[in-house]
C-alpha positions, 0 to 999 in steps of 0.5 A: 865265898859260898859253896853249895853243891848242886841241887839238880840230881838225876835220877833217870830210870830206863831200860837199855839193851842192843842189837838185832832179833836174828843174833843169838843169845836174844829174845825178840819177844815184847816182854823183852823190849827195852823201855825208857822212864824218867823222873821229875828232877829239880828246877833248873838254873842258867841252862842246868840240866835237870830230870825236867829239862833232859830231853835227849841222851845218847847210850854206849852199852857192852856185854861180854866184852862186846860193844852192845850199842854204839852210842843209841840216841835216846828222845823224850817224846810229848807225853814223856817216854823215852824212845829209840830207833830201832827197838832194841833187846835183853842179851843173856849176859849182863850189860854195862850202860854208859849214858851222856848228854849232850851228843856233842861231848863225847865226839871222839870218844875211845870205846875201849876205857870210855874217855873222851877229851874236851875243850870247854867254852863254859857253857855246857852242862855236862851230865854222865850216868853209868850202870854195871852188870844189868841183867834183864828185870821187869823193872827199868834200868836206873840211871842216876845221871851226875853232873861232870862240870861244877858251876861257878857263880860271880856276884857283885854288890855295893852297900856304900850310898855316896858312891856308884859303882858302875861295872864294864866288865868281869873276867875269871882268869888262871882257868884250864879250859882242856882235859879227858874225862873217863867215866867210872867203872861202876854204877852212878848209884845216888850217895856214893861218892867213888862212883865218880868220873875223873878229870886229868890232863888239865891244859890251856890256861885260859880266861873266861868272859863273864860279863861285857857291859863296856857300851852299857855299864851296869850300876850295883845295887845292895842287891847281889846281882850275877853276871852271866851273860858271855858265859853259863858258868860251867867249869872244868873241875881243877885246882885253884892256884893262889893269886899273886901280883907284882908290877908286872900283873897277875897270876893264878885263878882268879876274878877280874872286874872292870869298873869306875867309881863315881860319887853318886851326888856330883857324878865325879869320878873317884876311881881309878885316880893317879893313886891307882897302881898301873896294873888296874888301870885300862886305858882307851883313848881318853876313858880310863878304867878300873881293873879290880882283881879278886883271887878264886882260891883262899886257905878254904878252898884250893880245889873246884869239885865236879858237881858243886856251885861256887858261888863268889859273892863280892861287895864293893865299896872301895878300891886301892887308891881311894881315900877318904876326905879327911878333915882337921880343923882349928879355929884362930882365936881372935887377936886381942888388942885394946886402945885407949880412948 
């Protein structure tokens, strides 16, 4: 397994401030207007938000104890500046700016300590920025938006030439898929890692559909190939729970693949067979299929972190209850007898 943190940082710089020009403590003057700049980020992969891709943000922001602007929807326009409705201003006090994207995540959300609780169908990346203590500047405000979801990848292959491995179906299982998020009390500043928002309140063991290819089976190659096409792979960051079975099934966290094994000359089926344990056995109608199990967690890693990709790349080329044709030969020797003429 092959974890790699993700690529796409954001780095979005803006300018953010609130409220009306007759409030006291504001300057409707045009030096004192709030203006938006964003940076080209890195190039996206499955739906990944990046610099690039970001297009629209919605803005919280609170000074003095005071909410300041009460979830602003802020837009990219064609030629790449970021606009709002209306235009607001620099108070005289620091500001505190919390941004998210998409509007969708935070309905709900408590203004008083910036939490919010989610119910995750896997497709969504969900992406945060916090700056503290921002006084008014010439400069834009900076907003290094963070990934809050880690991205999880399945890979299948098979490098065996006689057999073919032909794949129905790829499930994770043993995955919470409901919990709160709060947002950090300081700024997303790049390279500081405390500057983290915090997941708790993990529920809802749920199952994840990766992949259903039950009316047209895909056939592995030597070539990895990801299967993402029920679901983007966007996962609440959790810990792992170790895989175990018994003859009743399975429990943990872990990957699910349904597939049969062929012989790739003759087309007969090798797997599943009567050696094959009931529990990876599916059985509809007549057709019976293999139900592989792979465990998401090992002594390496226990634990999924916000803004990483796990990518699990498995090779299949056997499976419990294949054997091989094994052969033993001996040769009678010819039986001597001799007669006298």
């Amino acid at each position: 397994m092959k974890r790699s943190e993700l690529s796409a940082i954001f780095l979005l710089p803006m300018l953010v401030a609130a409220c009306g020009e007759d409030d006291a403590g504001y300057a409707p003057v045009e030096e004192n207007a709030i203006r938006f700049t964003a940076l080209a980020g890195h190039e996206a992969r499955s739906n990944e938000v990046t610099t690039n891709t970001l297009t629209e943000f919605n803005v919280f922001a609170y000074t003095d104890g005071q909410l300041y602007m009460d979830d602003v929807k802020v837009s990219k326009d064609a030629d790449n500046t970021w606009t709002y409705s209306p235009v607001m201003y620099w108070p005289t006090t620091p500001v505190n700016f919390f941004a998210y994207s998409p509007a969708q995540w935070l309905e709900g959300i408590s203004n008083v300590n910036q939490t919010v609780t989610y119910d995750n169908d896997g497709n969504t990346d969900l992406i945060y920025a916090v700056n503290m203590n921002e006084e008014q500047s010439t400069s834009p405000v900076k907003l290094n938006f963070r990934h809050a979801m880690c991205h999880v990848e399945v890979e299948l292959m098979s490098t065996t030439p006689s057999i073919a491995v032909s794949v129905s179906g790829i499930k994770l299982a043993g995955i919470n898929k409901t919990g709160t998020f709060k947002f950090p009390q300081m700024t997303t500043a790049p390279g500081v890692a405390t500057s983290a928002g915090v997941w708790s309140g993990l529920t809802a063991l749920s199952e994840y559909t990766y992949y259903d290819g039950s009316t047209s089976p895909t056939v592995l190659t030597s070539t990895a190939t990801g299967f993402s096409d029920s679901c983007s792979g966007f996962l609440l960051p959790q810990n792992l729970t170790a895989m175990t079975s018994d003859t009743g099934g399975y429990s943990g966290s872990y990957i699910c693949v349904d597939c049969v094994i062929n012989d790739k000359a003759t087309g007969a089926l090798l797997w599943p067979n009567g050696n094959t344990p009931p529990q990876q056995v599916v059985t509809d109608g007549d057709k019976k299929t293999g139900r592989l199990f792979f465990s998401l967690s090992n002594s390496d890693l226990t634990h999924w972190n916000d803004g990483y990709r796990y990518v699990y790349r498995i090779t299949i080329n056997n499976a419990e209850g294949m054997e091989p044709i094994d052969f033993d030969p001996s040769v009678e020797i010819f039986t001597e007898k001799t007669s006298l003429l």
